[in-house]
C-alpha positions in Angstrom: 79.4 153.2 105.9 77.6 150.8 108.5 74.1 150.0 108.1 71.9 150.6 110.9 68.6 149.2 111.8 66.0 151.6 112.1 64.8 150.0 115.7 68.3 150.7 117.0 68.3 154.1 115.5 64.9 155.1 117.2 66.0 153.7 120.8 69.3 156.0 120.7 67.2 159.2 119.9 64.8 158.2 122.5 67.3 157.4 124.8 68.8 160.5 124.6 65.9 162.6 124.9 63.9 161.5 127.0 61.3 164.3 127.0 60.8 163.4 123.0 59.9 160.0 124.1 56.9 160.9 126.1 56.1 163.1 123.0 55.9 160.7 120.8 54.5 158.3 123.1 51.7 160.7 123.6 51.1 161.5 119.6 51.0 157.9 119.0 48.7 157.1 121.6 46.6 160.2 120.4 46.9 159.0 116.3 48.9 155.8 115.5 47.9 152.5 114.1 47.9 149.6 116.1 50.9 148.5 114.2 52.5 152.0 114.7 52.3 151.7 118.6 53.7 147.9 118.4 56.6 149.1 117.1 57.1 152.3 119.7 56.6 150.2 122.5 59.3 147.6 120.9 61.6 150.6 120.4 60.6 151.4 123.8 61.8 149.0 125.4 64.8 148.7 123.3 66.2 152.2 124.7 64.8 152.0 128.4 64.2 148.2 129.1 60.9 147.7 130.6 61.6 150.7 133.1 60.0 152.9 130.8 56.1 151.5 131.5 56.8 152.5 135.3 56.4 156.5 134.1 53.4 156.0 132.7 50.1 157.5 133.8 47.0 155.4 134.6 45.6 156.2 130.9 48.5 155.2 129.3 49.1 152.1 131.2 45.3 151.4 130.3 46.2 152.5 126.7 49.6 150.0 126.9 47.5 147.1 128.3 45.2 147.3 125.3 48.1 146.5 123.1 49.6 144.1 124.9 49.2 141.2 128.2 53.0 140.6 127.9 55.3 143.5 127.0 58.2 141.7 126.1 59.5 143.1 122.5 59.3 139.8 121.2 55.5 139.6 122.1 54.9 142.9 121.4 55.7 143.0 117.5 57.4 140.4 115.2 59.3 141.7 112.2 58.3 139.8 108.9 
């Protein structure tokens, strides 16, 4: 059996629902760790490319912002 990374894992589920996406994107913004919404927005834009930030509302794109001046996934969150 293949391995798969959990990253890549993540982005096919979100990628296939996209309604579970803005679910989760709203729980974490409600009760995640920084940490825990560095790797969302990673996985993020791992499924959607950095389309996915033009769907968010003004709070979240506030809430985004606070996290990050440069979305790119590499800027975003480094794995150890």
């Amino acid at each position: 059996m293949k391995d798969i990374a959990h990253d890549d894992v993540m982005a096919r589920i979100l990628k296939n629902d996209p309604a579970y996406a803005l679910q989760l994107l709203e729980s974490v913004e409600k009760h995640a760790t920084p940490s825990e919404v560095a790797v969302l927005f990673r996985v993020m834009n791992l499924a959607f490319g950095t389309k996915w930030r033009s769907f968010l509302t003004e709070h979240q794109k506030s809430f985004h912002n606070t996290f990050s001046t440069d979305p790119a996934p590499s800027q975003i969150c480094k794995d150890p």
